[in-house]
N, CA, C and O of each residue as an XYZ file, in Angstrom:
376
protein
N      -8.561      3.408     61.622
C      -9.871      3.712     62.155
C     -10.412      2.511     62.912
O     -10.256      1.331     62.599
N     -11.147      3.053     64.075
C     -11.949      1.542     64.490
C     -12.368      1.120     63.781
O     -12.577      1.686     62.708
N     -12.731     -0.221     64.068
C     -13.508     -1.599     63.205
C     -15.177     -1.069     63.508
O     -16.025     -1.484     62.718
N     -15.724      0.049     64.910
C     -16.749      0.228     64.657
C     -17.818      1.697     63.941
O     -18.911      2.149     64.281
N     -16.891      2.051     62.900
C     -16.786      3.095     61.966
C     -17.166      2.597     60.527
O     -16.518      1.861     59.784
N     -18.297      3.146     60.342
C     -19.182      2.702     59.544
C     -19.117      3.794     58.130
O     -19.582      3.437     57.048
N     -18.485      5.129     58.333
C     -18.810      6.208     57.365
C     -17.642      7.194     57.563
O     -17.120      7.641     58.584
N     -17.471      7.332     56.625
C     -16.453      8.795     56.732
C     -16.592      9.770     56.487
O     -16.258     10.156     55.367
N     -17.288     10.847     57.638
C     -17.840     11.787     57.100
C     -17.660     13.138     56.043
O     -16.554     13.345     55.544
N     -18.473     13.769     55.829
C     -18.658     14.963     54.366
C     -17.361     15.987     55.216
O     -17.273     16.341     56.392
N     -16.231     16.304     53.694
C     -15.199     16.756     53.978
C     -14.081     16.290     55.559
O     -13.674     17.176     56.311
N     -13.917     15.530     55.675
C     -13.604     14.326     57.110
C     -12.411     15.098     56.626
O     -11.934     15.975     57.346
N     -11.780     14.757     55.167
C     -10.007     14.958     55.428
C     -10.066     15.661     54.356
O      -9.534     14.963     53.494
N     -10.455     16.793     53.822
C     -10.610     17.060     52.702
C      -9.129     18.117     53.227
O      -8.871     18.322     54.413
N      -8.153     18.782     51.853
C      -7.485     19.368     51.903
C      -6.302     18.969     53.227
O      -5.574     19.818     53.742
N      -6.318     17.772     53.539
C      -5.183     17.242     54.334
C      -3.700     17.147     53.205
O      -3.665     17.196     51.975
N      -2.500     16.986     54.287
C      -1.353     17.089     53.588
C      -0.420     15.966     54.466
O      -0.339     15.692     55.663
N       0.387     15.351     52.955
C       1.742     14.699     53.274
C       1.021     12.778     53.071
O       1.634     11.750     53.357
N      -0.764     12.919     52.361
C      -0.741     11.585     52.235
C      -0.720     10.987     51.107
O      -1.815     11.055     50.549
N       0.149     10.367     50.468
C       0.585      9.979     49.278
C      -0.436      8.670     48.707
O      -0.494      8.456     47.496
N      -1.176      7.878     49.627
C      -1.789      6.610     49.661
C      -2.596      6.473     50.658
O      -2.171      6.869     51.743
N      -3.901      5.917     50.608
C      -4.778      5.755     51.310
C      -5.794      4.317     51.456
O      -6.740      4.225     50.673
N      -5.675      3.760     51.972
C      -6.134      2.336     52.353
C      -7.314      2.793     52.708
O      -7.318      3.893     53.261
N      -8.714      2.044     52.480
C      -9.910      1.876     53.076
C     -10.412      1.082     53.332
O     -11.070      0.532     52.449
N     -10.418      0.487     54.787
C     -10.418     -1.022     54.863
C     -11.818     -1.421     55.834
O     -12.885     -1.232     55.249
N     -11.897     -1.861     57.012
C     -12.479     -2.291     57.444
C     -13.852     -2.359     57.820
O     -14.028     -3.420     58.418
N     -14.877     -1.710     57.735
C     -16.564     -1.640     58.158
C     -16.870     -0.536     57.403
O     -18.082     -0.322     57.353
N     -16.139      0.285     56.762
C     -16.531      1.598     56.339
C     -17.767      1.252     54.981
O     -17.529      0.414     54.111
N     -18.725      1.855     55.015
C     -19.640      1.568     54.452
C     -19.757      2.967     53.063
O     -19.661      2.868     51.840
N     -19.946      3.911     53.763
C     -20.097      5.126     52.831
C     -18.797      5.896     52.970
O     -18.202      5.750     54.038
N     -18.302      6.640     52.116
C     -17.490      7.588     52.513
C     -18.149      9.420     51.323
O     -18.330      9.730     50.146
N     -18.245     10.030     52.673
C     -19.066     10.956     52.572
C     -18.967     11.994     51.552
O     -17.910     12.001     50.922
N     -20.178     13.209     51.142
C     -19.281     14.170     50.309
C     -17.749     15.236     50.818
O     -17.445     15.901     51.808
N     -17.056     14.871     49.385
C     -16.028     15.556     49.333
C     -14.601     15.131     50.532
O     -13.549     15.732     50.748
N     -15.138     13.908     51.089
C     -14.106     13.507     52.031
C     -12.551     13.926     52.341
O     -11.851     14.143     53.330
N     -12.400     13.910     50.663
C     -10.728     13.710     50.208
C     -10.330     14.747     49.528
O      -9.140     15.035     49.392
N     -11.454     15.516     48.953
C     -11.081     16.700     47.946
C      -9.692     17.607     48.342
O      -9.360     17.827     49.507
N      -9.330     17.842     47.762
C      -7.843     19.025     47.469
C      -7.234     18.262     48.397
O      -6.910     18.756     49.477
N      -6.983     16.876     48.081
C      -5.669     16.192     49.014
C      -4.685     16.176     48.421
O      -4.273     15.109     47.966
N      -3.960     17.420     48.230
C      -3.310     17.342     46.886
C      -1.943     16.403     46.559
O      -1.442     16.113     45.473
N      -1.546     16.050     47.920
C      -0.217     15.111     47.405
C      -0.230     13.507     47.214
O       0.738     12.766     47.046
N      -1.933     13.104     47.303
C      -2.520     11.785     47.072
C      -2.622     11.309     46.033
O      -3.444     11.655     45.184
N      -1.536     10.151     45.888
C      -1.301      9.561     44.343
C      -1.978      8.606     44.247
O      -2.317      8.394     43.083
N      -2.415      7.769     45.107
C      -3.010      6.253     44.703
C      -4.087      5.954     46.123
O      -3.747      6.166     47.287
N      -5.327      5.462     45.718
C      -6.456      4.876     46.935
C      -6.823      3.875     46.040
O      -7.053      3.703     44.843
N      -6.758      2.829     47.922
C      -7.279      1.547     47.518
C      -8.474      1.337     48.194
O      -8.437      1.521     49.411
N      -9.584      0.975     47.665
C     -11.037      1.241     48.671
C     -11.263     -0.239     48.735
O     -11.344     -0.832     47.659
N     -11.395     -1.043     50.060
C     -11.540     -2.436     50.469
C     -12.744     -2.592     50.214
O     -13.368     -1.606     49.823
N     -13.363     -3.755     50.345
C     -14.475     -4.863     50.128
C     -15.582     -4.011     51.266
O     -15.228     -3.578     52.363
N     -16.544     -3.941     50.866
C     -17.397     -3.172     52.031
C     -17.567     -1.981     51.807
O     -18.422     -1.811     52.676
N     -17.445     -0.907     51.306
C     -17.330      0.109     50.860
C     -18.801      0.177     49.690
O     -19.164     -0.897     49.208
N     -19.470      1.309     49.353
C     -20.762      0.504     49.169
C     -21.085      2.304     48.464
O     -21.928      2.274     47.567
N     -20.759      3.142     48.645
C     -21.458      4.650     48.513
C     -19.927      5.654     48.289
O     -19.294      5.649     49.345
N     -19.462      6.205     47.551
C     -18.665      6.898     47.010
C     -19.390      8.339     46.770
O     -19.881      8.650     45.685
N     -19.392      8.956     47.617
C     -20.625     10.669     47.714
C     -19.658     11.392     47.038
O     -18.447     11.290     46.847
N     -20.591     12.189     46.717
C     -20.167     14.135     45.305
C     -18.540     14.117     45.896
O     -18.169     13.716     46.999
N     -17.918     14.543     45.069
C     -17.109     15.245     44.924
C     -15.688     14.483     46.451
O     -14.864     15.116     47.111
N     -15.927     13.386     46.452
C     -14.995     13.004     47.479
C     -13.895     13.068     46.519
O     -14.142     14.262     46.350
N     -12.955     12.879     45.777
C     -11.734     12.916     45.577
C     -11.324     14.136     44.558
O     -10.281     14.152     43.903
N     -12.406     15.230     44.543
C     -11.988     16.308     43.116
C     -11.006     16.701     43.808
O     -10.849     16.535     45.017
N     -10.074     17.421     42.809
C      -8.927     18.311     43.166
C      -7.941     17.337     43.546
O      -7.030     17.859     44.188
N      -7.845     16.431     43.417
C      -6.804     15.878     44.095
C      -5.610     16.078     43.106
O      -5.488     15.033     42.468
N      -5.042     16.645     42.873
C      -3.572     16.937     41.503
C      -3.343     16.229     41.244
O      -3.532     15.931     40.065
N      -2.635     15.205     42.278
C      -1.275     13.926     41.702
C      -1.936     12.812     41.955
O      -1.213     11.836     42.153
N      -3.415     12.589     42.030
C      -3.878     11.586     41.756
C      -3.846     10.581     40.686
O      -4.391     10.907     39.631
N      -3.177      9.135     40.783
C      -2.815      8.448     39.437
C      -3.700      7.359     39.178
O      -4.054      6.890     38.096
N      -4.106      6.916     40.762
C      -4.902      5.330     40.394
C      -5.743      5.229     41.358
O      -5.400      5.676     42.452
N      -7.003      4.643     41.210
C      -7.934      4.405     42.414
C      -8.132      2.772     42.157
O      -7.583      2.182     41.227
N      -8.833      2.263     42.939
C      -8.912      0.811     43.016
C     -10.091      0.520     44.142
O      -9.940      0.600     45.361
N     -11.760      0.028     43.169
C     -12.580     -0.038     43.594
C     -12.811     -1.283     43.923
O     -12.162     -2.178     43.383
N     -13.552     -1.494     44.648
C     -14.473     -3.326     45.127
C     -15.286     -3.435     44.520
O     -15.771     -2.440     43.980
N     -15.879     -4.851     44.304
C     -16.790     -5.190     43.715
C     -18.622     -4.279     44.571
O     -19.753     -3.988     44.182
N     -17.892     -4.207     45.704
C     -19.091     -3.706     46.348
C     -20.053     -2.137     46.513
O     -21.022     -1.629     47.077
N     -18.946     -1.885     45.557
C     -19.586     -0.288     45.219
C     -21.445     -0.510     44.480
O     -22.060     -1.429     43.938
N     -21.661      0.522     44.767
C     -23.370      0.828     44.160
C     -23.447      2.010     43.879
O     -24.399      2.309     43.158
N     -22.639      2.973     44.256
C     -23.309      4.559     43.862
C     -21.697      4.897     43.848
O     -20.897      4.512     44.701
N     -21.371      5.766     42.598
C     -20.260      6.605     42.618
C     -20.851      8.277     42.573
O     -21.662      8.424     41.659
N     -20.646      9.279     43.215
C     -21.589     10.441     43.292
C     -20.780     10.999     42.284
O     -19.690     10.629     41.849
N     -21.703     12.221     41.901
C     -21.022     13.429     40.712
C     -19.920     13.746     40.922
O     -19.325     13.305     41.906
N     -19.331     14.626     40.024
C     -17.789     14.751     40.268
C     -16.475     14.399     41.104
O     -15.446     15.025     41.359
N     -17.095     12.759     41.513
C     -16.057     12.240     42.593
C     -14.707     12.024     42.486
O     -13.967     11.790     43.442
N     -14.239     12.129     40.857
C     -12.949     12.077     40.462
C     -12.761     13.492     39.369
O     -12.235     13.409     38.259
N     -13.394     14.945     40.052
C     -13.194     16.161     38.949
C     -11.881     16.497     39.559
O     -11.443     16.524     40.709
N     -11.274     16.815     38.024
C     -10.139     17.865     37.953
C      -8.772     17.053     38.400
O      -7.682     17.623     38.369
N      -8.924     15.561     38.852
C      -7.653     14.514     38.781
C      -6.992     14.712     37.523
O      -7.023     13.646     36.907
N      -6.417     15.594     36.885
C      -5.826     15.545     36.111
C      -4.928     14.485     35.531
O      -4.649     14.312     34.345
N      -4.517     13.794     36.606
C      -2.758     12.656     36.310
C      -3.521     11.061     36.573
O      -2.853     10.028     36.616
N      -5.181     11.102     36.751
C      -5.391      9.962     36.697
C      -5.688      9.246     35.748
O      -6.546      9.508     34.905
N      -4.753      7.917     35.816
C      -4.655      7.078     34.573
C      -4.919      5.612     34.964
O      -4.359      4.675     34.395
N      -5.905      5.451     36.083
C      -5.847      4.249     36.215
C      -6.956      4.120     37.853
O      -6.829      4.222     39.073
N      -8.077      3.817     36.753
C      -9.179      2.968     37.854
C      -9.510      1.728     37.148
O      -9.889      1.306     36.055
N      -9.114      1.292     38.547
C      -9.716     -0.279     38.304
C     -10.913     -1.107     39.149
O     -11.013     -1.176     40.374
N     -11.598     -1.581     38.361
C     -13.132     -1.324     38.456
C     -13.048     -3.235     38.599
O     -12.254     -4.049     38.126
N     -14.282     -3.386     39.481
C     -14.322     -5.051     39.962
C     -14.918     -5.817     38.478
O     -15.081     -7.037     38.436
């Protein structure tokens, strides 16, 4: 994504296929509701430094979800942002 992308908007990639891992790196500030939901072959997200707003329901449904990996810079995780991850066994929190 550009460096001048600030948000990822509500359902942006929700129900996308074939991404196993997801990097969140550079200026992204919020990432919106339900962004990621039913991504179902997404095993592991790493959310970079800057990242600040985690909205409803961005990662439910995700099946083969195993590990997320937050920044110190989080402030708001929204409602059910990790429902129905069944296989997740591993957030790691700043």
């Amino acid at each position: 994504m550009s460096e001048s992308v600030t948000k990822i908007g509500e359902w942006a990639f929700s129900e996308c296929k074939g991404n196993e891992e997801i990097v969140i790196s550079g200026k992204i500030e919020t990432i919106g509701n339900g962004a990621f939901a039913g991504t179902r072959e997404l095993k592991r997200i790493e959310i970079g430094d800057g990242v600040k707003i985690i909205g409803d329901n961005v990662f439910e449904n995700c099946e083969k979800l195993e590990e997320v990996s937050l920044p110190d810079t989080i402030e708001t995780i929204g409602a059910n942002a990790f429902q129905n991850d069944k296989k997740l066994t591993g957030l790691k929190l700043p």
